[in-house]
TISEGU-275210 format. One line per field, with one value per atom (N, C-alpha, C): residue in three letters; atom name; x, y, z. Coordinates in Angstrom, 3 decimals, m for minus. Example, Ala and Ser with C-alpha at 12.3 -4.5 7.8 and 13.67 -1.06 7.14 Angstrom:
aa: (ALA:ALA:ALA:SER:SER:SER)
at: (N:CA:C:N:CA:C)
x: (13.190:12.300:13.200:12.850:13.670:12.900)
y: (m5.690:m4.500:m3.300:m2.250:m1.060:0.030)
z: (7.800:7.800:7.800:7.080:7.140:7.870)
END
This chain:
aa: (UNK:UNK:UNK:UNK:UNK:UNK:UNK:UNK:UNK:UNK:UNK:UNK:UNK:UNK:UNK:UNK:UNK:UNK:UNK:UNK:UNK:UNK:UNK:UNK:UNK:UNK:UNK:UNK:UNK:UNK:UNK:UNK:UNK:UNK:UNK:UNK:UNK:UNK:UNK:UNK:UNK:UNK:UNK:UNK:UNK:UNK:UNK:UNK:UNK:UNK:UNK:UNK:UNK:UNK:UNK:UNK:UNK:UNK:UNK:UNK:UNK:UNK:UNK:UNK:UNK:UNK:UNK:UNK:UNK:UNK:UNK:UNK:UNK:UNK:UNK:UNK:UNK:UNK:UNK:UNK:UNK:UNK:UNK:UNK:UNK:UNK:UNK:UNK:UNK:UNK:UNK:UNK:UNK:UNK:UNK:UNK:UNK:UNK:UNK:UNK:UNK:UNK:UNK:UNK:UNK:UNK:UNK:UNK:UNK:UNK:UNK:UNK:UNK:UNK:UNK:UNK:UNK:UNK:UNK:UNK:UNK:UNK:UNK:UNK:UNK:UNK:UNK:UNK:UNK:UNK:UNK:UNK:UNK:UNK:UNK:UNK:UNK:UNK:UNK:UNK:UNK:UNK:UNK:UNK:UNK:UNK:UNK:UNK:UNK:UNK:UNK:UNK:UNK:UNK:UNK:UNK:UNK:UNK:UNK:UNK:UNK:UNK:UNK:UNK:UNK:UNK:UNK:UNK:UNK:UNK:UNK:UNK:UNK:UNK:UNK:UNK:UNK:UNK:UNK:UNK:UNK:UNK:UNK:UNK:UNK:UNK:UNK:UNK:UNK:UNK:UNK:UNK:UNK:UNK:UNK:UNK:UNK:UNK:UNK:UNK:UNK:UNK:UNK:UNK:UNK:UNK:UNK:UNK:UNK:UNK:UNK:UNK:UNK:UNK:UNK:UNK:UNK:UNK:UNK:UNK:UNK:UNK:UNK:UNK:UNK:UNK:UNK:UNK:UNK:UNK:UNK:UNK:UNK:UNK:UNK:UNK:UNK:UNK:UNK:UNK:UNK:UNK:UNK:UNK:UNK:UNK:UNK:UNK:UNK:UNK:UNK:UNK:UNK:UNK:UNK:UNK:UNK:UNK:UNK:UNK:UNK:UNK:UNK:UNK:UNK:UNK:UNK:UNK:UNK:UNK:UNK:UNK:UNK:UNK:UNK:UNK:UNK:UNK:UNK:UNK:UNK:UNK:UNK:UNK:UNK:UNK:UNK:UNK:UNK:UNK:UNK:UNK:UNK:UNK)
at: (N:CA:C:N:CA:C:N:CA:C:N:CA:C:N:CA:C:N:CA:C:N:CA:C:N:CA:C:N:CA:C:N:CA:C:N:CA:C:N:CA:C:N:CA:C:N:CA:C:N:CA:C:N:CA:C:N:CA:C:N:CA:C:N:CA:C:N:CA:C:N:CA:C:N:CA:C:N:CA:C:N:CA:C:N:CA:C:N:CA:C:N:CA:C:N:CA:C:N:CA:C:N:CA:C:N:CA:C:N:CA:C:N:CA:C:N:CA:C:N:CA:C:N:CA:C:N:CA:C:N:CA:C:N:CA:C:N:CA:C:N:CA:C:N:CA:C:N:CA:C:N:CA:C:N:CA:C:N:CA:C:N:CA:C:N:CA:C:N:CA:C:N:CA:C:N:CA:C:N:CA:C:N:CA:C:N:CA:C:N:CA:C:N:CA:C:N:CA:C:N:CA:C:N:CA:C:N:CA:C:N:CA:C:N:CA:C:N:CA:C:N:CA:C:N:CA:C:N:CA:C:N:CA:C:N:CA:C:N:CA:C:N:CA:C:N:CA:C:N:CA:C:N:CA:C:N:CA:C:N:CA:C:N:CA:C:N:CA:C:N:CA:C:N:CA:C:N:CA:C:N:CA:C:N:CA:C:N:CA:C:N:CA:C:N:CA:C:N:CA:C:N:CA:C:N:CA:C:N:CA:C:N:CA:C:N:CA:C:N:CA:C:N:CA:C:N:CA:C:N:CA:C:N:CA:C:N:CA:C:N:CA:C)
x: (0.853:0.000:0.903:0.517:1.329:0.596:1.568:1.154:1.408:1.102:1.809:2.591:3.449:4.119:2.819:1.950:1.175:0.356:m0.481:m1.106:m0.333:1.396:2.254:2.250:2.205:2.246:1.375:0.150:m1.135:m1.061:m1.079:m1.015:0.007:1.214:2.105:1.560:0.889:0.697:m0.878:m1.324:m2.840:m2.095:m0.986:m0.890:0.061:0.376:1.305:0.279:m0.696:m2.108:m2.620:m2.994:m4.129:m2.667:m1.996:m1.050:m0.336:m0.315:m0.237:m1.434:m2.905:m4.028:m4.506:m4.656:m4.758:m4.239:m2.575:m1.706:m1.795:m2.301:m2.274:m3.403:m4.873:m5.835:m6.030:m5.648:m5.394:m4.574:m3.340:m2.362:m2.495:m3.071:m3.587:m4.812:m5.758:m6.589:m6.121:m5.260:m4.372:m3.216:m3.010:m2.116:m2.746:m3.764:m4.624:m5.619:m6.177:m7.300:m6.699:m5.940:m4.932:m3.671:m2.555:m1.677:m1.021:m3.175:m2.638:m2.023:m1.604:m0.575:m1.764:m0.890:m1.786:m2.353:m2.939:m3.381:m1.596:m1.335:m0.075:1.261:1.350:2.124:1.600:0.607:0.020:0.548:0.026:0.275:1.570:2.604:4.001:4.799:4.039:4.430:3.509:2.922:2.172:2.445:3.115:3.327:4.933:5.713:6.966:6.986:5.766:5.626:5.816:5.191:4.610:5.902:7.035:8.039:8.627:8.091:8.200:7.394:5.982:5.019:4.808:5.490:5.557:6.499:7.462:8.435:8.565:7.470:6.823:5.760:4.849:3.110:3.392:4.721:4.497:4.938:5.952:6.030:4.682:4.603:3.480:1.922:1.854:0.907:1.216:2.139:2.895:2.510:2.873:2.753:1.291:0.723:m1.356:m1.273:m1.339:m1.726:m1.181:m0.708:0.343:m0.732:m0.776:m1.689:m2.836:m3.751:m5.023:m5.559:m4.009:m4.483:m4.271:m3.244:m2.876:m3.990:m4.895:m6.199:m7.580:m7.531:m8.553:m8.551:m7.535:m7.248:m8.007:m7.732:m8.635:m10.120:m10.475:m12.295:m12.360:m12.879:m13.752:m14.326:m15.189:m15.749:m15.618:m16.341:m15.694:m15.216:m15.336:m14.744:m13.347:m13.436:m11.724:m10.500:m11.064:m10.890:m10.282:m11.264:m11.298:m10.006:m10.019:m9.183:m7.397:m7.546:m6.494:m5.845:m6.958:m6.201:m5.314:m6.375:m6.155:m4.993:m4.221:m3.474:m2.175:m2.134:m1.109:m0.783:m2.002:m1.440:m0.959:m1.042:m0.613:0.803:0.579:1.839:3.014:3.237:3.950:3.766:3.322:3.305:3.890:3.650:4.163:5.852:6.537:8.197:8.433:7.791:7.781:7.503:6.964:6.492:7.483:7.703:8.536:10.029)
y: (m1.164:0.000:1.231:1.874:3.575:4.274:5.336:6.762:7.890:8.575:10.045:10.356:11.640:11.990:12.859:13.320:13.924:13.256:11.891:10.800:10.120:9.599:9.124:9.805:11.439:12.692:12.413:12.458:12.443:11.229:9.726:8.241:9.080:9.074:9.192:10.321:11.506:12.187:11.717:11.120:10.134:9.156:8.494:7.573:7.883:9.395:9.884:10.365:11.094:11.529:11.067:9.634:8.417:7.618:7.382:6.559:7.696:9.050:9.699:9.701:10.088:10.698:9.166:7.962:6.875:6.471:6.220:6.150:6.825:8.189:9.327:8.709:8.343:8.358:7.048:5.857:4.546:4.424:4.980:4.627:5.505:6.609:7.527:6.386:6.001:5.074:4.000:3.637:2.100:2.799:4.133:4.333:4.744:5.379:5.945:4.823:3.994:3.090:1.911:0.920:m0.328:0.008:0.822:1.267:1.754:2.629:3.547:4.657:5.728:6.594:7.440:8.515:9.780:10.255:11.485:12.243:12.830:13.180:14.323:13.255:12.135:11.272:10.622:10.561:9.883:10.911:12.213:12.946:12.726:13.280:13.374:12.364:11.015:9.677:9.849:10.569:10.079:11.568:12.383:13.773:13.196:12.618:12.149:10.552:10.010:9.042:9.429:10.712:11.207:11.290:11.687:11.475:9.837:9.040:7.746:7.022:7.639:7.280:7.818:9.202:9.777:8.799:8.505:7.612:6.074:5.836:4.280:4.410:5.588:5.614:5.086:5.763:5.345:3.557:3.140:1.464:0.811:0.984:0.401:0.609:1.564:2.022:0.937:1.028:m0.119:m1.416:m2.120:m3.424:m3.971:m2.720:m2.494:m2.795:m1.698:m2.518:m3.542:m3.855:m5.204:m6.352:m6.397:m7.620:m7.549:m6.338:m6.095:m6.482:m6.501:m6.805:m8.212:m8.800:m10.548:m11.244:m10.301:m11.105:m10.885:m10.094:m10.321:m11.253:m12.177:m13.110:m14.461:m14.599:m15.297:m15.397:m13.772:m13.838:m12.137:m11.581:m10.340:m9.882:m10.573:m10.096:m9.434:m8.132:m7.513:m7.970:m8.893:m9.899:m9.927:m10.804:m10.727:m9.384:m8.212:m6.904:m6.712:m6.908:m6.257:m7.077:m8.436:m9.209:m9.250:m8.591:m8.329:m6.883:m6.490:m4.859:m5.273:m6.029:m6.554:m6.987:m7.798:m8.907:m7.830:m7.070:m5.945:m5.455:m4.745:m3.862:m4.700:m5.453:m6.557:m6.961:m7.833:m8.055:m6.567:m5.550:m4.888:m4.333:m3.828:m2.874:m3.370:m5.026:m5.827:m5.405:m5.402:m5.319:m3.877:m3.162:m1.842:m1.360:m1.956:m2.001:m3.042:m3.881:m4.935:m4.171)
z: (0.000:0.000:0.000:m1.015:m1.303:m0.253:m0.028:0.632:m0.174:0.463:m0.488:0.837:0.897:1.821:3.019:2.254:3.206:3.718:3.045:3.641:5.068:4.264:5.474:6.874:6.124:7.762:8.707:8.109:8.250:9.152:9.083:9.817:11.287:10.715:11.724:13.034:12.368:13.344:14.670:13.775:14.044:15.221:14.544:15.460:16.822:16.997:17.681:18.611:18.279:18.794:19.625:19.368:19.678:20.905:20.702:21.241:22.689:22.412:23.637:24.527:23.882:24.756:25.318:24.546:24.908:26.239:26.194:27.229:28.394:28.415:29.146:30.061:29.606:29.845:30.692:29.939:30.348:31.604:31.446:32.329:33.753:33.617:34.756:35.607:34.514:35.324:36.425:35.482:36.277:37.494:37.223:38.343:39.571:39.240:40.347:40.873:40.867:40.965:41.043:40.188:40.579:41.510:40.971:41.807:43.030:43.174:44.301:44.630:43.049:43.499:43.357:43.802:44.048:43.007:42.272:41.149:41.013:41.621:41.040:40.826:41.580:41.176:39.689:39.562:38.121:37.009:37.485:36.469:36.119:36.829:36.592:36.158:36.751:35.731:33.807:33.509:32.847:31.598:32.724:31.606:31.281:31.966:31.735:30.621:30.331:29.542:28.409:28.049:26.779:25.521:25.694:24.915:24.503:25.484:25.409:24.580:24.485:23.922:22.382:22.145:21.211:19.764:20.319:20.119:19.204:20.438:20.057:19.040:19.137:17.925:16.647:16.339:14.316:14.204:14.932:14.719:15.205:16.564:16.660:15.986:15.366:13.901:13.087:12.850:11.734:12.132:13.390:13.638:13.632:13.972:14.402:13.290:12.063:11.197:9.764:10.500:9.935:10.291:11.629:12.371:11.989:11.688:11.375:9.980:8.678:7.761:7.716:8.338:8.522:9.039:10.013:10.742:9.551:8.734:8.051:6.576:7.039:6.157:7.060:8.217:8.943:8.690:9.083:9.371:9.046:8.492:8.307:9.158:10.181:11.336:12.208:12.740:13.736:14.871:15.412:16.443:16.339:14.931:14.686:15.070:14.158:14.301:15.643:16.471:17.960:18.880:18.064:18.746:18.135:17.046:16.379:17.123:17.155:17.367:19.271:19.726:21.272:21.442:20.629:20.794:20.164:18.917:18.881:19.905:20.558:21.671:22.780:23.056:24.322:23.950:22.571:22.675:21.774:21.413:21.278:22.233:23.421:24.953:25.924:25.988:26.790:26.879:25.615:25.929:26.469:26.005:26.580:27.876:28.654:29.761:30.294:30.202:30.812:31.090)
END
């Protein structure tokens, strides 16, 4: 699949977007509510992620949808979809987190 350079911009900045406010949002949940840390400890873990996260969006864009088009060789179904996109983020977050 072609891009143009402004299409490519366009993904990369989408997935830089979605992969910060995501993280931000997610990981504040799990720090405050599983973890236990405070609001201002969350924050400061979570405003200090963001270059980390910035970092990681465009591969893991890539690997998302790498897996997403490999799973609709399986099944079409949104099931599949949901479980494709699931299993990207688990397993590419996992080393990152580890």
């Amino acid at each position: 699949m072609s891009f143009s350079g402004s299409a490519r911009f366009r993904q990369a900045a989408a997935d830089m977007f979605a992969m910060v406010v995501f993280s931000f949002i997610a990981g504040m949940a799990i720090e405050i509510f599983v973890s236990g840390m405070s609001f201002q400890q969350s924050l400061a873990s979570r405003t200090l992620s963001i270059p980390v996260n910035i970092i990681i969006a465009i591969p893991y864009g890539l690997f998302r949808d790498w897996v997403l088009r490999k799973s609709q060789h399986i099944s079409k179904r949104s099931w599949m979809k949901k479980l494709a996109d699931m299993f990207a983020y688990v397993t590419f977050q996992s080393p990152v987190y580890a």
